[in-house]
N, C-alpha and C positions, 0 to 999 in steps of 0.2 A: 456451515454456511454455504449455500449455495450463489448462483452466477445472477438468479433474477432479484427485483426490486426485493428490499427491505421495511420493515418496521421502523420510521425515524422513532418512535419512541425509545427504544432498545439502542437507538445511534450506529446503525449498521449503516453500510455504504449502499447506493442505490449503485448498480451497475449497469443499467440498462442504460442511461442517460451516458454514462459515459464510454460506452462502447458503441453508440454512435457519432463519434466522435471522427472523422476523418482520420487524423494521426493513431488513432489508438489501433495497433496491432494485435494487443492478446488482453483476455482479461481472464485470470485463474486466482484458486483458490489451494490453497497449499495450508499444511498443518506445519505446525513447530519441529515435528521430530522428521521430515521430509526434506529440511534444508541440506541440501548433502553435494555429490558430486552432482549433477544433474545443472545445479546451478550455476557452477562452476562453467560451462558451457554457454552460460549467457553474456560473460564477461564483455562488456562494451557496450551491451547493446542501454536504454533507455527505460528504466521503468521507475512508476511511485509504485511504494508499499504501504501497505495499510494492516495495520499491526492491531488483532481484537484479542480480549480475554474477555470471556463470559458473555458474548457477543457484543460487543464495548468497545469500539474504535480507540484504543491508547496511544497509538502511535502513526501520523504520517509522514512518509519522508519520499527521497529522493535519491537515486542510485546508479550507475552506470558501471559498477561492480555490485550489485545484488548479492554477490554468496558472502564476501568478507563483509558486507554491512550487517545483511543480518546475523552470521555470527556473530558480530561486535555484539549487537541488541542481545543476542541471546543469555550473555551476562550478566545484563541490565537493566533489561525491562522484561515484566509478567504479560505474556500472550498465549495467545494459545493457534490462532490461525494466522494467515499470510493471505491479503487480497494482492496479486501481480499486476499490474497494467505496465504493458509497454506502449513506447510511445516512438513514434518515425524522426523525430528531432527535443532538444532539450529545452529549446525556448518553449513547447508546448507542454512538456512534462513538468518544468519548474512552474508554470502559470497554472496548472491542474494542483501540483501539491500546496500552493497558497489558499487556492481556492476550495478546496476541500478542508483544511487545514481553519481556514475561518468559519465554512458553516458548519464542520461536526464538533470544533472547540477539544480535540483529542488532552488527556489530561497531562499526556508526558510532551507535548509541544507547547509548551508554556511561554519559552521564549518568545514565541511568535504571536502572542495572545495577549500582549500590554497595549 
């Protein structure tokens, strides 16, 4: 998966739109077997992940420890990539992961979806 717009058929993430966003700092694309020390250097800072298998949005969330979250996911949910966005404050990051979260409907954020 690359950085520019997506296929909403397929329920990929459009990133163009949200990295112009003022707050947003980084937008990457990371694979599953990539989560490792590297991450560990983010520790604090602000990011949503966007969790795809088979180019399939399954998961959005929210993190300000990134490395042990998605380890946690890595025993629990089937993915295969990692979309990064950071963000310069959490009131913008929390408002980003609702709102992505409603309109691509991810099938493992259910709770959010009643």
């Amino acid at each position: 998966m690359g950085m520019g717009a997506k296929n909403n058929n397929m329920k990929t993430i459009e990133l163009k739109n949200i990295s112009n966003n003022d707050n947003v700092l980084l937008c990457a694309v990371i694979d599953k077997k990539d989560i490792g020390v590297k991450l560990k250097k983010v520790n604090g800072r602000i990011f949503n992940y966007i969790l795809e298998f088979n180019k399939e949005i399954v998961y959005i969330g929210y993190s300000s420890n990134l490395y042990l979250r998605l380890v946690q996911h890595k025993g629990t949910k089937y993915f295969e990539t990692i979309t990064l966005i950071e963000f310069s404050n959490k009131q913008t990051a929390r408002l980003m992961e609702k709102t992505l979260i409603k309109k691509y409907r991810p099938i493992d954020n259910y709770q959010y979806l009643r």
